[in-house]
ChimeraX commands (.cxc) that place a marker at each C-alpha (Angstrom):
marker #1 position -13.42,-0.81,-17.81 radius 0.5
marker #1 position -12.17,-4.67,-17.44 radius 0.5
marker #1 position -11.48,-5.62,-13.83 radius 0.5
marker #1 position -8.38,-7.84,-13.90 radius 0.5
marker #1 position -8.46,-10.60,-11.61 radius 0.5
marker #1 position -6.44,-13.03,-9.36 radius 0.5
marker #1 position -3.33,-14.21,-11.31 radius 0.5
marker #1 position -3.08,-11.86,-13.83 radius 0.5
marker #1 position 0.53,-10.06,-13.50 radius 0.5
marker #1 position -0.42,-6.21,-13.29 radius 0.5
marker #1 position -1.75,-7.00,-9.83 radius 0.5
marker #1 position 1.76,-8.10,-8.51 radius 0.5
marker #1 position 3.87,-5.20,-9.91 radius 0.5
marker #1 position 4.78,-1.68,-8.66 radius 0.5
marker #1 position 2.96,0.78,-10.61 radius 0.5
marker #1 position 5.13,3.89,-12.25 radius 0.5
marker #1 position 4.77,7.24,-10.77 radius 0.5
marker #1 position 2.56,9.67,-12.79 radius 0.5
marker #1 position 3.74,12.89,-13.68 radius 0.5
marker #1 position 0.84,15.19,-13.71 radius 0.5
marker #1 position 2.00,17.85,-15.99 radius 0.5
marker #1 position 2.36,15.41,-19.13 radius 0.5
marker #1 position -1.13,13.58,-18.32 radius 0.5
marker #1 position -2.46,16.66,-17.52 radius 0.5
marker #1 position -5.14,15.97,-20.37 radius 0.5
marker #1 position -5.81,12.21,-19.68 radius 0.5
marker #1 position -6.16,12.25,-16.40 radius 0.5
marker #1 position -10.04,13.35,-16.27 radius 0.5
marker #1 position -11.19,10.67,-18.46 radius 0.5
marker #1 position -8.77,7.85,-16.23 radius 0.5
marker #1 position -10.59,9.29,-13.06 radius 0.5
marker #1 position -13.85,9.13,-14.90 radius 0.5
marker #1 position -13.90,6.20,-15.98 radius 0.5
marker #1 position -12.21,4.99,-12.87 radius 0.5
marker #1 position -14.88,5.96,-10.88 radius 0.5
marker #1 position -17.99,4.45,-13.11 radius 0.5
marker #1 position -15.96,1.54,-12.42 radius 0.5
marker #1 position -16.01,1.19,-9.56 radius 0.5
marker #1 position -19.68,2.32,-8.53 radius 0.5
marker #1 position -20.86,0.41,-11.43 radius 0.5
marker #1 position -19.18,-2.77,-9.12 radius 0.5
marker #1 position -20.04,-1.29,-6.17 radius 0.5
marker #1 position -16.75,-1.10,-4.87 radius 0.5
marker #1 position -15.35,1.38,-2.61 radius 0.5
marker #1 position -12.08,1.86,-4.23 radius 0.5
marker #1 position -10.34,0.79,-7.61 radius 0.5
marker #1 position -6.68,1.47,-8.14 radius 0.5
marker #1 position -5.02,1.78,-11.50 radius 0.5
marker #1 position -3.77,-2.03,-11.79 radius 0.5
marker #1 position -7.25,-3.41,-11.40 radius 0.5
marker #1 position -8.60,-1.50,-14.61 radius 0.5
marker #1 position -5.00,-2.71,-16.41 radius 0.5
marker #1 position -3.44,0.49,-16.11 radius 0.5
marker #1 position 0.48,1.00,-14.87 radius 0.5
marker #1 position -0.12,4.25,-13.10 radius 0.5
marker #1 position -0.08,5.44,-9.35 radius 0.5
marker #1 position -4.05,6.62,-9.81 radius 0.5
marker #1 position -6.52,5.09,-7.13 radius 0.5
marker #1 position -9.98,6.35,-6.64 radius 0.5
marker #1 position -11.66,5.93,-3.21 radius 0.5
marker #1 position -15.92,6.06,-2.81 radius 0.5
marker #1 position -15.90,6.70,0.51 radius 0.5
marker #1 position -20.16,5.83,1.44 radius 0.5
marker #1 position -21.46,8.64,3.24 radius 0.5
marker #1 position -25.33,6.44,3.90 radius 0.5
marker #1 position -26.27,3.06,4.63 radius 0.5
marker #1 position -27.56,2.76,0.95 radius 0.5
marker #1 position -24.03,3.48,-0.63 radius 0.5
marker #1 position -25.91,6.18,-2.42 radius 0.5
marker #1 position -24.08,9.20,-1.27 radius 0.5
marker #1 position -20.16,9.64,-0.93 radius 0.5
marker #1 position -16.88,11.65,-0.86 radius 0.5
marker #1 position -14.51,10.66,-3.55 radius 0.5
marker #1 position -10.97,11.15,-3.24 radius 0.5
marker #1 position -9.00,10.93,-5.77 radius 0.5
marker #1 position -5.15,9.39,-4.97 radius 0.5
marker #1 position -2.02,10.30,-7.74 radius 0.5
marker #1 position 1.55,8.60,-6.20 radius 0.5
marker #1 position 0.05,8.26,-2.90 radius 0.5
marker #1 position 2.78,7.26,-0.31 radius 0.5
marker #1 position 1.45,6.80,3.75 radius 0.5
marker #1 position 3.41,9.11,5.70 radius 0.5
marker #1 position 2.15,8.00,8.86 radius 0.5
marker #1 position 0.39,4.99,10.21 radius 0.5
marker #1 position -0.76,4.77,14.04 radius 0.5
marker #1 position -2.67,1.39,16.06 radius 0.5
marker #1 position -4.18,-1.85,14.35 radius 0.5
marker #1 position -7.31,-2.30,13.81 radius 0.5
marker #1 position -8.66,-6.21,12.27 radius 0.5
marker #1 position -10.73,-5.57,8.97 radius 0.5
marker #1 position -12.87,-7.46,6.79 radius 0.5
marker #1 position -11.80,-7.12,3.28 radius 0.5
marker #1 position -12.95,-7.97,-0.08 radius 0.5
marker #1 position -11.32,-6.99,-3.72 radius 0.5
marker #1 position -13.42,-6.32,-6.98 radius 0.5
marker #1 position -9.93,-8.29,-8.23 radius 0.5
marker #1 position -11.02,-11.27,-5.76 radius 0.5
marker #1 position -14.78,-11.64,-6.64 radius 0.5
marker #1 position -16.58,-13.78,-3.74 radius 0.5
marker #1 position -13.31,-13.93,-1.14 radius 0.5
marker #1 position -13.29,-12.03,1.85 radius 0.5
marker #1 position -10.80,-12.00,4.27 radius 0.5
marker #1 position -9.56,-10.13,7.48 radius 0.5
marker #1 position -6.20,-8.67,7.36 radius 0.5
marker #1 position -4.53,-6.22,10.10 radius 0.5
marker #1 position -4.52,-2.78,9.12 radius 0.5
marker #1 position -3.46,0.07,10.47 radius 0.5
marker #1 position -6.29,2.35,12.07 radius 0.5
marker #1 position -5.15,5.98,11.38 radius 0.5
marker #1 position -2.65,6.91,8.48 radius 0.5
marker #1 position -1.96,10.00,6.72 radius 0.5
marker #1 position -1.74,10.06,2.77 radius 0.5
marker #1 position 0.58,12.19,1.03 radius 0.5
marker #1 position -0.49,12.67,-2.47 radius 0.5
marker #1 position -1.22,15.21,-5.97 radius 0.5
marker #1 position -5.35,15.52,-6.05 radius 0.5
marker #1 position -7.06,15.85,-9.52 radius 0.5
marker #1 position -5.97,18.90,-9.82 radius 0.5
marker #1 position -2.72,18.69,-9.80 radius 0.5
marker #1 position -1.86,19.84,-5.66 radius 0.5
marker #1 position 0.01,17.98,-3.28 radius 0.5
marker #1 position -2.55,17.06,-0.73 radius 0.5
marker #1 position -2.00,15.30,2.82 radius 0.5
marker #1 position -4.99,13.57,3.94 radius 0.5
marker #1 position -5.74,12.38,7.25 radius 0.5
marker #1 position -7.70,8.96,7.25 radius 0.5
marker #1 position -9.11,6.56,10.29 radius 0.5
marker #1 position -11.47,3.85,10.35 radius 0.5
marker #1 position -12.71,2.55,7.47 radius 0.5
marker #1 position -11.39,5.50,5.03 radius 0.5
marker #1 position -8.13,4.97,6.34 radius 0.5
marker #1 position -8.28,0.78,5.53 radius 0.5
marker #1 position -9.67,1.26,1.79 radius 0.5
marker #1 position -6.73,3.88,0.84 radius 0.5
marker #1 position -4.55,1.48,2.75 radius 0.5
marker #1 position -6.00,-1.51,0.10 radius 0.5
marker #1 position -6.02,0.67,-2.95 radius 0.5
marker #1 position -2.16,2.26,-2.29 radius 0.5
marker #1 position -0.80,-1.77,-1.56 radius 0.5
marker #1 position -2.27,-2.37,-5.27 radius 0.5
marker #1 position -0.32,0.17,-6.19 radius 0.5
marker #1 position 2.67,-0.86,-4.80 radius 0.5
marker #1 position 2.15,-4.28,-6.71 radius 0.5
marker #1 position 0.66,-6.15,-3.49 radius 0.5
marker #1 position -2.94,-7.47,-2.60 radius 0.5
marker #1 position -4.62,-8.73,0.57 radius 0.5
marker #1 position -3.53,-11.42,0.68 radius 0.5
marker #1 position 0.09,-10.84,0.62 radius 0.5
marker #1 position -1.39,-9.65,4.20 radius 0.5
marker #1 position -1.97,-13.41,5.90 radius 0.5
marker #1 position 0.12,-15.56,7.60 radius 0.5
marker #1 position 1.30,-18.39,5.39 radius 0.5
marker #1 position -1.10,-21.01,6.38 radius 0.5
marker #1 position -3.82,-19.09,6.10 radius 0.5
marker #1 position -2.25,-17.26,2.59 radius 0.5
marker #1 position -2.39,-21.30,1.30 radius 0.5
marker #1 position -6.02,-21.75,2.46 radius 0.5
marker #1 position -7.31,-18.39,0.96 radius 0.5
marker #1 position -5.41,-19.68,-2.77 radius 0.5
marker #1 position -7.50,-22.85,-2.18 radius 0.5
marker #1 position -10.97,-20.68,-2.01 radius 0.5
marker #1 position -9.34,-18.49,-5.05 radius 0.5
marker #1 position -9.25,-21.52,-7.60 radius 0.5
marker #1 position -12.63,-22.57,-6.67 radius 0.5
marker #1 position -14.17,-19.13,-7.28 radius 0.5
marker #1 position -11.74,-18.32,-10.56 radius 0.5
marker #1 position -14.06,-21.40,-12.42 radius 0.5
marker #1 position -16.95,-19.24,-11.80 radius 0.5
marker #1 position -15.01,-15.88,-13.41 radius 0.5
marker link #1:1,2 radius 0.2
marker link #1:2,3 radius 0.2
marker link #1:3,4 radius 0.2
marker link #1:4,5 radius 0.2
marker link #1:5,6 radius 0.2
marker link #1:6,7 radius 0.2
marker link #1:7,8 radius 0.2
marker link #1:8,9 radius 0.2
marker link #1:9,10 radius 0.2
marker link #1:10,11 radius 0.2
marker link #1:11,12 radius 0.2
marker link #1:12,13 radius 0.2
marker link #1:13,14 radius 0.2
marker link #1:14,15 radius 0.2
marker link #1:15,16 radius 0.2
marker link #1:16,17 radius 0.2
marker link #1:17,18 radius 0.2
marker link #1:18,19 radius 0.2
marker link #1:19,20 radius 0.2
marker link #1:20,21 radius 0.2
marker link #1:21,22 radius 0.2
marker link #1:22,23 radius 0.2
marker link #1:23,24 radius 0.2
marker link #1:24,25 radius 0.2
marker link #1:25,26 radius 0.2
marker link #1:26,27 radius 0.2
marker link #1:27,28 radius 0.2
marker link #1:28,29 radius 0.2
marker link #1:29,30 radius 0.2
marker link #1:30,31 radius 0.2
marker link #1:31,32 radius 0.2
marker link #1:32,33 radius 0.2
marker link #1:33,34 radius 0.2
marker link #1:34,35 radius 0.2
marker link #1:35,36 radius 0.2
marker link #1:36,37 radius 0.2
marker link #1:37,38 radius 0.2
marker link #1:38,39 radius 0.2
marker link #1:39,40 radius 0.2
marker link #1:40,41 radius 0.2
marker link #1:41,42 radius 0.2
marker link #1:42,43 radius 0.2
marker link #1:43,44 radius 0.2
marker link #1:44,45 radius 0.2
marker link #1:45,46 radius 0.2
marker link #1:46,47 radius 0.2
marker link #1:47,48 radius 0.2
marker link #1:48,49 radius 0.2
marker link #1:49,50 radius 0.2
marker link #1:50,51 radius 0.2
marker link #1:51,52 radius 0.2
marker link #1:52,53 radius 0.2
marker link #1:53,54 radius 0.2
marker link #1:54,55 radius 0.2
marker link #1:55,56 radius 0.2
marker link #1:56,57 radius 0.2
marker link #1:57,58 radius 0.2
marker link #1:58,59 radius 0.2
marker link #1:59,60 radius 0.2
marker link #1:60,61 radius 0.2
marker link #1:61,62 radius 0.2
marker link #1:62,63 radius 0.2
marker link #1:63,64 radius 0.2
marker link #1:64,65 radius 0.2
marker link #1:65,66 radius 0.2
marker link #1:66,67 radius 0.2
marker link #1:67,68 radius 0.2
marker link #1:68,69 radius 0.2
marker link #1:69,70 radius 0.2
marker link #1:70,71 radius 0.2
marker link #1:71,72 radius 0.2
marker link #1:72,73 radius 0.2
marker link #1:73,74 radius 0.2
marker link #1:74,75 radius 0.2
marker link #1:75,76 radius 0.2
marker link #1:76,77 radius 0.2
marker link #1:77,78 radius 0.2
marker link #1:78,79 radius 0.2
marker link #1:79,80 radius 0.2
marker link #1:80,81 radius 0.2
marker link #1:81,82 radius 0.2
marker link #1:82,83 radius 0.2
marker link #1:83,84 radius 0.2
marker link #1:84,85 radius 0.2
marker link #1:85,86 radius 0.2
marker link #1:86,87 radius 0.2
marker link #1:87,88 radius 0.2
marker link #1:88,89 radius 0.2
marker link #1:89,90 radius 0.2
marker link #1:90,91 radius 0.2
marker link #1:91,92 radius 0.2
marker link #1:92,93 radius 0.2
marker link #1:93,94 radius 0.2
marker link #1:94,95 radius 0.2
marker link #1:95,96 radius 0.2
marker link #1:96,97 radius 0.2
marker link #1:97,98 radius 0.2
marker link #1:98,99 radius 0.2
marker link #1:99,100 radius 0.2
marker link #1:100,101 radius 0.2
marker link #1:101,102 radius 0.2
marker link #1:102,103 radius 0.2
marker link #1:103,104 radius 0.2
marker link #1:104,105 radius 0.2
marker link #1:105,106 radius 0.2
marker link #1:106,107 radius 0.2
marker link #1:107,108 radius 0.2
marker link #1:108,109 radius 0.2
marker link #1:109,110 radius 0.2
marker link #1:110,111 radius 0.2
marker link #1:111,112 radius 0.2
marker link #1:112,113 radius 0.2
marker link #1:113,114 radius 0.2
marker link #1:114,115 radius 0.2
marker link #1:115,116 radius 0.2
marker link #1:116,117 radius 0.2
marker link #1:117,118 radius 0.2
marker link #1:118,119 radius 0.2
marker link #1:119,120 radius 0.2
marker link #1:120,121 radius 0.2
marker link #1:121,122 radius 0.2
marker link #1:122,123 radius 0.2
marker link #1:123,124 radius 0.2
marker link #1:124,125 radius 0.2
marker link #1:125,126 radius 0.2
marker link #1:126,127 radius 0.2
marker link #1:127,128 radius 0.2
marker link #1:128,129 radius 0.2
marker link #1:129,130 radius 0.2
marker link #1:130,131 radius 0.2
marker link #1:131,132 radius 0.2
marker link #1:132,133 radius 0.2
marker link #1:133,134 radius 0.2
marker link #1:134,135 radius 0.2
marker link #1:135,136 radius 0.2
marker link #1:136,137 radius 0.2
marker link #1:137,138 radius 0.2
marker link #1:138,139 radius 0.2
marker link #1:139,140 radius 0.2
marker link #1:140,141 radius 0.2
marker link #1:141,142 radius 0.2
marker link #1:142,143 radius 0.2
marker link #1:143,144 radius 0.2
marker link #1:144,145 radius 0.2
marker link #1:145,146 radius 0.2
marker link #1:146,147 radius 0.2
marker link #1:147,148 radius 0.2
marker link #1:148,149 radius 0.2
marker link #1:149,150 radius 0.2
marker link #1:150,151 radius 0.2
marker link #1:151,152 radius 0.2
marker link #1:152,153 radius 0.2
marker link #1:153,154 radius 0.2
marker link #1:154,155 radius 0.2
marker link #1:155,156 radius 0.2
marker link #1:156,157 radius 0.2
marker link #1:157,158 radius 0.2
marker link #1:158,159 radius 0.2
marker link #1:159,160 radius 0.2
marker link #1:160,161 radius 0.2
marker link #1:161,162 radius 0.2
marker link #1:162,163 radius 0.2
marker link #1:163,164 radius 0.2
marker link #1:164,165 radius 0.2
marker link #1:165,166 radius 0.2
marker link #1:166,167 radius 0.2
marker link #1:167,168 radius 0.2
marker link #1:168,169 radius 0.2
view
């Protein structure tokens, strides 16, 4: 699938809420393809908006080895964050932001209330570095990126990096 990029406008709006029972039959190739996606990048997460898609779907590749080989996916349909606890500084990068990385704040535990693949209301419980890629992937859904995250001088700076890399996209 396409990875949109920096600037374009799916990445700045609020994705529509997916109901399960009338995408029932779409959903498995989405979340398929969805996933290739994003190991093909080797990303750790790709939400709907980056693959050009106005839905509240977000896969997460959480790495299970050093070699990125092995993980847990989770799969997140109208995730909302129930609960959110400390702050923890993280350095991020975006498959939507090719070549910028950046550290935001981010909270260090949350819990995710979400529908799974299969169609159930899940609540997951996420800390460390799970809990800061669902915390990425659910902002693109909710029509924000990282670096809605930084203070304004450093937002300004981080635009400045952005149009130097976006020559090389």
């Amino acid at each position: 699938m396409k990875i949109y990029k920096y600037g374009e406008e799916i990445l700045n709006k609020k994705t529509r809420r997916v109901n399960f029972n009338l995408m029932e039959k779409k959903l498995p190739k989405i979340i398929n393809d969805m996933t290739q996606t994003c190991l093909a990048m080797n990303g750790v997460g790709l939400a709907a908006p980056q693959v050009g898609l106005d839905l509240s779907i977000a896969v997460v590749m959480y790495p299970l080895d050093d070699e990125g080989e092995k993980y847990k996916r989770y799969v997140l349909i109208n995730p909302e964050i129930s609960r959110r606890e400390g702050t923890v500084q993280s350095n991020e990068g975006c498959l939507s932001f090719p070549g910028l990385d950046i550290k935001v704040n981010r909270a260090q535990k949350i819990n995710v209330k979400c529908i799974n693949e299969k169609g159930m209301p899940v609540e997951i419980k996420a800390e460390g570095f799970l809990a800061i890629i669902m915390q990425h992937e659910i902002d693109h859904l909710n029509g924000r990126v990282f670096i809605d995250l930084l203070p304004p001088a450093e937002k300004a700076e981080a635009k400045k990096k952005l149009a130097i890399l976006a020559e090389k996209w």
